[in-house]
mmCIF file of the C-alpha atoms, coordinates in Angstrom:
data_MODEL
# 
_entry.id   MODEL 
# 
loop_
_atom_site.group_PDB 
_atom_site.id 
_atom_site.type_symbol 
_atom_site.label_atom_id 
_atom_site.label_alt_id 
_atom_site.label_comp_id 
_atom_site.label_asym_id 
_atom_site.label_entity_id 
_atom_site.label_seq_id 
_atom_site.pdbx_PDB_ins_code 
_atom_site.Cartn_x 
_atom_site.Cartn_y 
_atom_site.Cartn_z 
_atom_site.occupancy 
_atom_site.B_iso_or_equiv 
_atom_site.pdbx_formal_charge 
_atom_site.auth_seq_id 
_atom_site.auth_comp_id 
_atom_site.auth_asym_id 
_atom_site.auth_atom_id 
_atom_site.pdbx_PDB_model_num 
ATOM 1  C CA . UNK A 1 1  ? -95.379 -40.454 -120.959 1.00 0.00 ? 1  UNK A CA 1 
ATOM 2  C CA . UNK A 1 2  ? -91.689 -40.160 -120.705 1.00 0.00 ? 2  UNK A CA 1 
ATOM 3  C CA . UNK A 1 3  ? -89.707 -38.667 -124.021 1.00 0.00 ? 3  UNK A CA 1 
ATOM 4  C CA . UNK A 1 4  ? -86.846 -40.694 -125.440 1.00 0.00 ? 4  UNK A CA 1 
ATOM 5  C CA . UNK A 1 5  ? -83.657 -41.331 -124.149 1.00 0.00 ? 5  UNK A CA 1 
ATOM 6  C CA . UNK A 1 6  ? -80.665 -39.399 -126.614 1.00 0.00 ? 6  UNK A CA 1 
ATOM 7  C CA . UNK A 1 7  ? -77.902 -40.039 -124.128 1.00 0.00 ? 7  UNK A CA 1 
ATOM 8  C CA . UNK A 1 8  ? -77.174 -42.865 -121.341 1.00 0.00 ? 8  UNK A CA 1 
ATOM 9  C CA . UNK A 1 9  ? -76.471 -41.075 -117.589 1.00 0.00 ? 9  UNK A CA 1 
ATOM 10 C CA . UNK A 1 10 ? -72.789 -42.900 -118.712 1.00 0.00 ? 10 UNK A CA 1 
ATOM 11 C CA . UNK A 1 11 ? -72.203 -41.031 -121.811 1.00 0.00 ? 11 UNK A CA 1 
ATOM 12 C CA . UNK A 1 12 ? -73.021 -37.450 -119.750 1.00 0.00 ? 12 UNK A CA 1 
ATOM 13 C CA . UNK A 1 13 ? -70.942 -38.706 -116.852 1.00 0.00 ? 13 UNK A CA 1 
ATOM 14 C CA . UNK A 1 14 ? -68.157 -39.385 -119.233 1.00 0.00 ? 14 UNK A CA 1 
ATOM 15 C CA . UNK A 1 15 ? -68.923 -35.601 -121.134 1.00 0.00 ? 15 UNK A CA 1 
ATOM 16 C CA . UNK A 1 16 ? -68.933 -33.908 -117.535 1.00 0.00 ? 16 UNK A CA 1 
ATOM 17 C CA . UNK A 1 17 ? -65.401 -35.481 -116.502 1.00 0.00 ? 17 UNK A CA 1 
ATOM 18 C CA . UNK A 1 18 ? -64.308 -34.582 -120.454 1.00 0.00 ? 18 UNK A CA 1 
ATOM 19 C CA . UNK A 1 19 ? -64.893 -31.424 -119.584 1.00 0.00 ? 19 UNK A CA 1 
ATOM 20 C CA . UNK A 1 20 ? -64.072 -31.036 -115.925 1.00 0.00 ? 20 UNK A CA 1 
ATOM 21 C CA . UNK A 1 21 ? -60.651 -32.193 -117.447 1.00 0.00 ? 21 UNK A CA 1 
ATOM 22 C CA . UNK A 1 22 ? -60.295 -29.595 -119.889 1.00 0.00 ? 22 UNK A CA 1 
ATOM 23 C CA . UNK A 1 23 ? -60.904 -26.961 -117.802 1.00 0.00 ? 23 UNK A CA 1 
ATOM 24 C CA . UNK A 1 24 ? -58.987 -27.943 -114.711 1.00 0.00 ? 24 UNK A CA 1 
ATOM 25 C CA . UNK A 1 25 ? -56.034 -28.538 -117.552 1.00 0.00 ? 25 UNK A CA 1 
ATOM 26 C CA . UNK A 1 26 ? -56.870 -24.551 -119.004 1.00 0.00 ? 26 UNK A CA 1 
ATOM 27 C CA . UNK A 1 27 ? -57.007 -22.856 -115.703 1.00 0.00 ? 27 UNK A CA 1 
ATOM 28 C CA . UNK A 1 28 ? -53.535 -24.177 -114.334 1.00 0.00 ? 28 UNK A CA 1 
ATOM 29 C CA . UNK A 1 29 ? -54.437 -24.591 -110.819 1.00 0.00 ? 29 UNK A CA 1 
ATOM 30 C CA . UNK A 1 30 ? -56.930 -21.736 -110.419 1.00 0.00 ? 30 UNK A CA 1 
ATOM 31 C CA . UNK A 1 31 ? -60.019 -21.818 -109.188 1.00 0.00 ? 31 UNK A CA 1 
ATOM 32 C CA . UNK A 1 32 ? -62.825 -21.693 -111.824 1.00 0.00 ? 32 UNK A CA 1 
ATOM 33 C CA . UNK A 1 33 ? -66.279 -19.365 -111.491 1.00 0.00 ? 33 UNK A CA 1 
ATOM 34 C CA . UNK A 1 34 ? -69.301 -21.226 -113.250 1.00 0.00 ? 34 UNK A CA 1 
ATOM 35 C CA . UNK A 1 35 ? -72.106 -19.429 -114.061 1.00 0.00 ? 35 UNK A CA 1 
ATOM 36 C CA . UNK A 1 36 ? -75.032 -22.192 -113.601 1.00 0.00 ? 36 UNK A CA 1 
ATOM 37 C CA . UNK A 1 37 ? -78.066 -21.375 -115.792 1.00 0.00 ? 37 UNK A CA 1 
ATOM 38 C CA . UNK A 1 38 ? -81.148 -22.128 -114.426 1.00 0.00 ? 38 UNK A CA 1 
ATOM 39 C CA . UNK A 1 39 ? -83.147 -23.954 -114.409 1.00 0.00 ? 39 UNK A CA 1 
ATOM 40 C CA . UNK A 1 40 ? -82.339 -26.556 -116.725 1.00 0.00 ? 40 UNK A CA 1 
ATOM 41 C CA . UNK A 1 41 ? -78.554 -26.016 -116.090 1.00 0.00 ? 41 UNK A CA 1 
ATOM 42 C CA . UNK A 1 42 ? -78.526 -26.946 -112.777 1.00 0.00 ? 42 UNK A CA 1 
ATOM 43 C CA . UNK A 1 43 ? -77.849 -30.978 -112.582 1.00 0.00 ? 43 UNK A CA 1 
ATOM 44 C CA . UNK A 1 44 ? -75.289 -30.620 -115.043 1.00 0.00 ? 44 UNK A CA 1 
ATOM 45 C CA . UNK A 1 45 ? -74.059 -27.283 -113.009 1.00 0.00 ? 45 UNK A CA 1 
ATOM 46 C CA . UNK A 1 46 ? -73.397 -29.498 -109.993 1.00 0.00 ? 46 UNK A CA 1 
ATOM 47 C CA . UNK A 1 47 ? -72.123 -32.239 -111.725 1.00 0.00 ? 47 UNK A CA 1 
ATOM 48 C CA . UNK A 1 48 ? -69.706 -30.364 -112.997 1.00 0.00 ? 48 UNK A CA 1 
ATOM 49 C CA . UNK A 1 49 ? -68.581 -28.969 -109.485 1.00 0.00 ? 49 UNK A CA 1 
ATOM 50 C CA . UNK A 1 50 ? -68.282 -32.371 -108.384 1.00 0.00 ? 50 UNK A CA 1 
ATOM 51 C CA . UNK A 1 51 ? -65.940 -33.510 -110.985 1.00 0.00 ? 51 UNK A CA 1 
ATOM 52 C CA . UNK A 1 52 ? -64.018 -30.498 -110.346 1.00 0.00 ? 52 UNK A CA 1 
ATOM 53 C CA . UNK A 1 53 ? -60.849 -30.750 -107.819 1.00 0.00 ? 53 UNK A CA 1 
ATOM 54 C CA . UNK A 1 54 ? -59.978 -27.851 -105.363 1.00 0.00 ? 54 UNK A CA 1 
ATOM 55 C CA . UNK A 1 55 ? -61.848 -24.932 -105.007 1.00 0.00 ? 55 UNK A CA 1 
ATOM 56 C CA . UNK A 1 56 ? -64.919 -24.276 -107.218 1.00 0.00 ? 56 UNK A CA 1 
ATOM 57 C CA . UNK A 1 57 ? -66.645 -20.716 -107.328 1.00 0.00 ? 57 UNK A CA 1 
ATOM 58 C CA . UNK A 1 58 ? -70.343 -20.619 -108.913 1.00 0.00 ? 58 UNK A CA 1 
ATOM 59 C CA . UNK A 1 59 ? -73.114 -18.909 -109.102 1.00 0.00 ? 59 UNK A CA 1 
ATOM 60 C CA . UNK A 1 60 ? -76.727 -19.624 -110.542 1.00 0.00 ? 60 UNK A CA 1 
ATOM 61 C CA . UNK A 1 61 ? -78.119 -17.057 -113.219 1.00 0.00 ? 61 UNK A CA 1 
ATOM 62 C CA . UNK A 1 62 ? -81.975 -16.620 -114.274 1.00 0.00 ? 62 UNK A CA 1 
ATOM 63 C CA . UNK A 1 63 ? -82.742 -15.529 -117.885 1.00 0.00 ? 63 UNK A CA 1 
ATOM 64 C CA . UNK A 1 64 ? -86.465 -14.145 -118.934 1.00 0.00 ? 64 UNK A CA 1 
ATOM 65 C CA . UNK A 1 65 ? -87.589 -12.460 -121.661 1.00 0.00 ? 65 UNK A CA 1 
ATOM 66 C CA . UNK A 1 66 ? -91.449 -12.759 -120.452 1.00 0.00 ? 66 UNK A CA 1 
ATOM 67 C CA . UNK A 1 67 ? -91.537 -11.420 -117.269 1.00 0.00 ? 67 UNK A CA 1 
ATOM 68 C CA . UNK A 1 68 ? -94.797 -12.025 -115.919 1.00 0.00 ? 68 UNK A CA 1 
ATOM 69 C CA . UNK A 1 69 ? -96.569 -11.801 -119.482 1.00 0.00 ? 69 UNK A CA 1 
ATOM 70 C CA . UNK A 1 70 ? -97.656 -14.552 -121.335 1.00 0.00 ? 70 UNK A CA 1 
ATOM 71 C CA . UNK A 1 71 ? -95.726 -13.410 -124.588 1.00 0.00 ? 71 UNK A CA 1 
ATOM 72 C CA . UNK A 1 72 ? -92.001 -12.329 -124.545 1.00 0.00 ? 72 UNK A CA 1 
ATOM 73 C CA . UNK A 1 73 ? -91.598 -8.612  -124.521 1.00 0.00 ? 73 UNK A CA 1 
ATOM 74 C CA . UNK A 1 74 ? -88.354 -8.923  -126.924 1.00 0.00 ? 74 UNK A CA 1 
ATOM 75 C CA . UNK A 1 75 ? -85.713 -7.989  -123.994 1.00 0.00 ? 75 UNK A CA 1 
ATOM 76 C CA . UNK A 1 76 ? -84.022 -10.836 -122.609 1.00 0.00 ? 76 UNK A CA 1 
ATOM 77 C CA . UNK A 1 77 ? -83.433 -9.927  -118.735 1.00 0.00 ? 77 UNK A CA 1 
ATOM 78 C CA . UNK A 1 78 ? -80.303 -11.615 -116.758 1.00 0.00 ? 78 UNK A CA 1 
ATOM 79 C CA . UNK A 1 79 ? -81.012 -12.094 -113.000 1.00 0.00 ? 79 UNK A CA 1 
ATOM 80 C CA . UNK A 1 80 ? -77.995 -13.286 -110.273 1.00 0.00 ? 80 UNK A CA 1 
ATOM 81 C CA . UNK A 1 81 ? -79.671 -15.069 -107.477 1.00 0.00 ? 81 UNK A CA 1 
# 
């Protein structure tokens, strides 16, 4: 059963160009680094690099605190893929 609907794929697309906007007017023609969370970060991720002009430099970073374990071990572990 699908969950409710909090935002219309127009208000987001409107939110991601927001914010494309702001950061293309912050960084003053350089090239911005996004770190791109996964996994739920990733549509919005490359959303975001489309909306932004030029050159766009990202990378997608895993976050874990259970490891294999079925409870988490307290220690939240960062991996770069």
């Amino acid at each position: 059963m699908p969950g409710k609907i909090l935002y219309s794929s127009a208000k987001i697309a409107g939110a991601v160009h927001d914010l494309a906007g702001a950061i293309t007017e912050r960084l003053d023609g350089l090239a911005p680094t996004l770190l791109i969370m996964l996994k739920g970060g990733a549509r919005l991720g490359c959303d975001l690099i489309r909306a932004l002009p030029g050159e766009v430099n990202y990378d997608f970073v895993g976050v874990s605190s259970y490891g294999k374990e079925l409870s988490s071990s307290g220690t939240v572990d960062f991996y770069l893929y």
